[in-house]
Backbone as JSON Lines, residues from 0, in Angstrom:
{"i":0,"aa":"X","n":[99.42,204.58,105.06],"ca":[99.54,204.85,103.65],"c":[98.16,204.97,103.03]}
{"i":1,"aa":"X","n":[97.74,206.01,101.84],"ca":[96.52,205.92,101.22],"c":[96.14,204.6,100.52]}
{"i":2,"aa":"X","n":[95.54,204.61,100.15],"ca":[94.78,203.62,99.3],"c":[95.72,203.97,98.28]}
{"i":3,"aa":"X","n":[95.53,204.81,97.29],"ca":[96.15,205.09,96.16],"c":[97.31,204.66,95.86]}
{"i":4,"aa":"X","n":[98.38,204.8,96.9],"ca":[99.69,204.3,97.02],"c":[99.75,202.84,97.3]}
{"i":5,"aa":"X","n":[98.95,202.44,97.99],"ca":[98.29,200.64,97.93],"c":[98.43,200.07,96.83]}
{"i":6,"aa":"X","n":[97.29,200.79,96.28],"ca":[96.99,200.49,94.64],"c":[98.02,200.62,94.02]}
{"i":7,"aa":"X","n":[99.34,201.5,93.83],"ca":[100.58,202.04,93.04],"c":[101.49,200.76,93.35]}
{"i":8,"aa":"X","n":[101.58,200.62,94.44],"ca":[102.22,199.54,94.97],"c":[102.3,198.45,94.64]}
{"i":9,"aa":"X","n":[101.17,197.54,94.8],"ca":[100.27,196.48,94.52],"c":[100.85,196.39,92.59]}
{"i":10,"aa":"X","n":[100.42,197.49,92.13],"ca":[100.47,197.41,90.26],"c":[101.96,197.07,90.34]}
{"i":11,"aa":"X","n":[103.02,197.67,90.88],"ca":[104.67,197.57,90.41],"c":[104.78,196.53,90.55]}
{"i":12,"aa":"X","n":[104.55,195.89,91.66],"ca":[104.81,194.4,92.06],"c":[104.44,193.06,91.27]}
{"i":13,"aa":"X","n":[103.06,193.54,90.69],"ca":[102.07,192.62,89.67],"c":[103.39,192.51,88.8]}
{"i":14,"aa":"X","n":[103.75,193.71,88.03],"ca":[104.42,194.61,87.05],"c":[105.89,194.04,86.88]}
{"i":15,"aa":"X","n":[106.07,194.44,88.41],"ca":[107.45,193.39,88.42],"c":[107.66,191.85,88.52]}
{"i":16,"aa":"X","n":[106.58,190.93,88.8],"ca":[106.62,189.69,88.98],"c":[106.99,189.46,87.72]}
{"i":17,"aa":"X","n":[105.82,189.78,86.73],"ca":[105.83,189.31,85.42],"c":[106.98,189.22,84.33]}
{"i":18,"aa":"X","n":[107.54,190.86,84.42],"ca":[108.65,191.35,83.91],"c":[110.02,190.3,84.12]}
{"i":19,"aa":"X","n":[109.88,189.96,85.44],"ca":[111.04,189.68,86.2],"c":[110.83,187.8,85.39]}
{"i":20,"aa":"X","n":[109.63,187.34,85.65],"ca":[109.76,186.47,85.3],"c":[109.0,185.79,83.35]}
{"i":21,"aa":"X","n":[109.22,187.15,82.62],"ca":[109.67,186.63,81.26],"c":[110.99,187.52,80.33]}
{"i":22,"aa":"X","n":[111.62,188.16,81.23],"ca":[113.16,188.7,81.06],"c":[114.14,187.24,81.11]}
{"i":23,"aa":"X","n":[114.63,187.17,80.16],"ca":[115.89,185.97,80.1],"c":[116.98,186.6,80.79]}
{"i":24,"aa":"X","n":[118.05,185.58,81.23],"ca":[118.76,186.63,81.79],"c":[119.98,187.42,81.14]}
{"i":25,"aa":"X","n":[119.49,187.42,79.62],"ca":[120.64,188.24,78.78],"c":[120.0,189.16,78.03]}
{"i":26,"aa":"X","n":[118.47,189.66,78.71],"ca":[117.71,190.67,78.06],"c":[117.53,191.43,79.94]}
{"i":27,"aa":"X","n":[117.61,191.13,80.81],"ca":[117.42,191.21,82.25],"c":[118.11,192.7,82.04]}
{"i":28,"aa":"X","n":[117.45,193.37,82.93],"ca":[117.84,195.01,83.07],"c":[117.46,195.74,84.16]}
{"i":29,"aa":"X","n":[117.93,196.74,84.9],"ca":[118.2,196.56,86.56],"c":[116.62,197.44,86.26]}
{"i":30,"aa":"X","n":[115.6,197.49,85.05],"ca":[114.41,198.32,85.29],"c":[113.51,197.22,85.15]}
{"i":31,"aa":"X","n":[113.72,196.19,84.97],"ca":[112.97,195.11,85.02],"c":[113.12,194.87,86.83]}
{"i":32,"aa":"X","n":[113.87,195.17,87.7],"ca":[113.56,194.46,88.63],"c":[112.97,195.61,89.67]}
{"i":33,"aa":"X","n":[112.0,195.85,90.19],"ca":[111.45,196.75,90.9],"c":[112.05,196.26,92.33]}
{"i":34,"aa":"X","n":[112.88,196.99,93.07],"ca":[113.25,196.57,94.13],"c":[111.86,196.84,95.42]}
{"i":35,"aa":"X","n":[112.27,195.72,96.17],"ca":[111.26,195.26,97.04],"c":[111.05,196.36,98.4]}
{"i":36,"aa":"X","n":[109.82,196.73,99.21],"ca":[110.39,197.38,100.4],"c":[111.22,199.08,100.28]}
{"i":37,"aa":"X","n":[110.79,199.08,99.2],"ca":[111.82,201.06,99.08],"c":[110.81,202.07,99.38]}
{"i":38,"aa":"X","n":[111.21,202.85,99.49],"ca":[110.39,203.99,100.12],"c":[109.58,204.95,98.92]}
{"i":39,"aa":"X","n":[108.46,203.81,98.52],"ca":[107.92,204.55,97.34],"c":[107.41,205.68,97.48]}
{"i":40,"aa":"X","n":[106.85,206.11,98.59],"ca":[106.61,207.73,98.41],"c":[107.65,209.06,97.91]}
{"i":41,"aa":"X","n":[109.11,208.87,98.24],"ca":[109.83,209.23,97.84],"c":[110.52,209.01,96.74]}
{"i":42,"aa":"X","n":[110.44,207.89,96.1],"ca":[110.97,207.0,95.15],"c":[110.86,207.75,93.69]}
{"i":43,"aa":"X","n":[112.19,207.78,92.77],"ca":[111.33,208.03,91.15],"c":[110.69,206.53,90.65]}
{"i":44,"aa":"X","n":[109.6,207.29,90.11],"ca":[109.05,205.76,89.32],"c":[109.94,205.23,88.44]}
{"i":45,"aa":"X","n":[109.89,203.7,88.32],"ca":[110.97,203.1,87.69],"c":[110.55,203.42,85.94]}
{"i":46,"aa":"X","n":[111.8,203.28,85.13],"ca":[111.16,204.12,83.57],"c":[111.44,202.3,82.29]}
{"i":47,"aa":"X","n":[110.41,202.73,81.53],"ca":[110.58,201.45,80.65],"c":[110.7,202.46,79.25]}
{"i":48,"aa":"X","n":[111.85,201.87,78.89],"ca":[112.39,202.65,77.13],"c":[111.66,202.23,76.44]}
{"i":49,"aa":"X","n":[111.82,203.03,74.88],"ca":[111.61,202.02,74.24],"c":[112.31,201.23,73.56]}
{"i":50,"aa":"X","n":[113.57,201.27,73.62],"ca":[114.48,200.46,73.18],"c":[114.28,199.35,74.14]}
{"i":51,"aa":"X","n":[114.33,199.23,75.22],"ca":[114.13,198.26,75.98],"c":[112.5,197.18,75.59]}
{"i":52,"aa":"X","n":[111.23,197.81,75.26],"ca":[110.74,197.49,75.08],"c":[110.71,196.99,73.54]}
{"i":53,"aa":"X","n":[111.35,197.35,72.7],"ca":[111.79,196.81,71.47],"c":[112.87,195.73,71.4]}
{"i":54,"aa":"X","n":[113.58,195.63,72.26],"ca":[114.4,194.29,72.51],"c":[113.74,193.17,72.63]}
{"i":55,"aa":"X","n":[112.93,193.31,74.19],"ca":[111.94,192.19,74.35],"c":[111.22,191.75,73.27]}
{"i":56,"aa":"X","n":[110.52,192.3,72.31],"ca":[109.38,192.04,71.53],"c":[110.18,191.31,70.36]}
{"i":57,"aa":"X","n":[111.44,191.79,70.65],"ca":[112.06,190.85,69.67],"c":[112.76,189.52,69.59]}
{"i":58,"aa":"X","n":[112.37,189.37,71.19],"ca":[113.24,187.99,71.87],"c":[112.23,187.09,72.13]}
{"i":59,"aa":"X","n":[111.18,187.94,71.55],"ca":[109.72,187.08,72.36],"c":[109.84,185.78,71.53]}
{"i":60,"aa":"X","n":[109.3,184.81,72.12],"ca":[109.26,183.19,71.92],"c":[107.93,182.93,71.18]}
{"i":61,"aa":"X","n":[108.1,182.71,69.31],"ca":[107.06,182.88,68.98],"c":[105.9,181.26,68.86]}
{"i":62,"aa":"X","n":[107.0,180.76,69.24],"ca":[105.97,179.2,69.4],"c":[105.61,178.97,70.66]}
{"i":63,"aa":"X","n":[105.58,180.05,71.21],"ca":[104.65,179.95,73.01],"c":[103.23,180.52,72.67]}
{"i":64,"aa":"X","n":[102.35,180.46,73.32],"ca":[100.82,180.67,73.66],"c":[100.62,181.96,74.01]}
{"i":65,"aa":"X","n":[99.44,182.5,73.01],"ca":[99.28,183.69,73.86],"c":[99.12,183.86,75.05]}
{"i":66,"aa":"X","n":[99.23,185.13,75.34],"ca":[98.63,185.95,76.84],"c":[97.23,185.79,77.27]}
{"i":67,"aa":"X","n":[97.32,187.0,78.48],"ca":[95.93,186.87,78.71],"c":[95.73,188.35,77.51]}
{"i":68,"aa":"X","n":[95.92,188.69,77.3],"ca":[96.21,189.96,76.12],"c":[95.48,189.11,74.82]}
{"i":69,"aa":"X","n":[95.7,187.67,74.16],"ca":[95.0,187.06,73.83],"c":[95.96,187.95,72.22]}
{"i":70,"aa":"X","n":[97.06,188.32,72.39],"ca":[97.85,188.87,71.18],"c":[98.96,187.31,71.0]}
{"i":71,"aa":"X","n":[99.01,187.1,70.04],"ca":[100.21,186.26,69.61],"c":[101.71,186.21,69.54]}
{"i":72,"aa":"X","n":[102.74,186.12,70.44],"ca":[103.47,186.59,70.47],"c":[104.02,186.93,68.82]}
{"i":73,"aa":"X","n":[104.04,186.21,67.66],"ca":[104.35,186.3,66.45],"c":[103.97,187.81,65.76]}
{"i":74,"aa":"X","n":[102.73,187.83,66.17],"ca":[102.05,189.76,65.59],"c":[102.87,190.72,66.27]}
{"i":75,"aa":"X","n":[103.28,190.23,67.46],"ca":[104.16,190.7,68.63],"c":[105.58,191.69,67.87]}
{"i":76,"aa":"X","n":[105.72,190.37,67.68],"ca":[107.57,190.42,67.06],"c":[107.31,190.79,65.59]}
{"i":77,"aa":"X","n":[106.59,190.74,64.93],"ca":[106.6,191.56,63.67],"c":[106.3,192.7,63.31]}
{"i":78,"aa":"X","n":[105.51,193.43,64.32],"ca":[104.89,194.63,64.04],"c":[105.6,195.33,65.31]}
{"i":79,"aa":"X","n":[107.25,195.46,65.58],"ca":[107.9,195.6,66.67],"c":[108.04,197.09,66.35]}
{"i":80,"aa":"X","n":[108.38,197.42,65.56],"ca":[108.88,199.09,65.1],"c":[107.26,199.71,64.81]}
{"i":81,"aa":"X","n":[106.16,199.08,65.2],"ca":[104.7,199.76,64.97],"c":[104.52,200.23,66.36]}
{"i":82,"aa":"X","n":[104.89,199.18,67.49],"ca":[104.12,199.24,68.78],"c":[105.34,199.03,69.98]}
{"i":83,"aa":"X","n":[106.25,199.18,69.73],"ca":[107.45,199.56,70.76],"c":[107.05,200.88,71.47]}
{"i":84,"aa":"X","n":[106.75,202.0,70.49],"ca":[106.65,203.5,71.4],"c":[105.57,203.0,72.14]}
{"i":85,"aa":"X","n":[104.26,203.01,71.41],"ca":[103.06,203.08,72.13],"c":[102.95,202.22,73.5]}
{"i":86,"aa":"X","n":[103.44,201.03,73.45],"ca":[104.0,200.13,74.79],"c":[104.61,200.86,75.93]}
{"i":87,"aa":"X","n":[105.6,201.74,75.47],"ca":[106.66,201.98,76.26],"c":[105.43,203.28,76.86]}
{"i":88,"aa":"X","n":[104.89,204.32,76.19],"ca":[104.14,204.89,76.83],"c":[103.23,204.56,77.72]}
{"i":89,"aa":"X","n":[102.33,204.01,77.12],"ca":[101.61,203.05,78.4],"c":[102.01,202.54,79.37]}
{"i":90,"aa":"X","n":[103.68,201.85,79.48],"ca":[104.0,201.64,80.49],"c":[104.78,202.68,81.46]}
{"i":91,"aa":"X","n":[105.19,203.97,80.97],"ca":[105.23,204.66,81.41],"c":[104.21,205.49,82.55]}
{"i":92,"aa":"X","n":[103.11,205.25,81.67],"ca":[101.68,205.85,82.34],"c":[100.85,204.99,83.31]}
{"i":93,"aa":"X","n":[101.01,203.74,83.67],"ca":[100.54,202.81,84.81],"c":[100.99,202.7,85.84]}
């Protein structure tokens, strides 16, 4: 396998740990879970909405600690209809 696909690889997995483990399991969605071992060269990349990403931001837990993002989850969840698209693009594009 190239490097590149290493690297592609390596990011979903980061991508999916995280996802997988701050999805509750009544926000949980079969694009949150990057299945393990599939034949990513052939594979479609998995897709993040933005409805999906506007759910989360709204379930987010605002008396928890920021990220390493160093954003508050509270700015998070209020400015949800500002930064849902732009999220969802970006995560589209990684």
């Amino acid at each position: 396998m190239s490097d590149l696909v290493t690297q592609d690889m390596e990011k979903a997995e980061v991508l999916n740990d995280f996802f997988v483990s701050v999805f509750t399991g009544k926000s949980l969605s079969h694009t949150a879970q990057v299945a393990k071992g599939m034949d990513w060269e052939n594979a479609e990349p998995p897709t993040v909405g933005e409805d999906q990403v506007r759910e989360y931001l709204r379930n987010l837990k605002v008396h928890k600690s920021m990220g390493p993002d160093e954003v508050h989850p509270q700015v998070l969840r209020e400015l949800v209809d500002e930064v849902a698209r732009l999220l969802s693009i970006i995560f589209e594009k990684a």
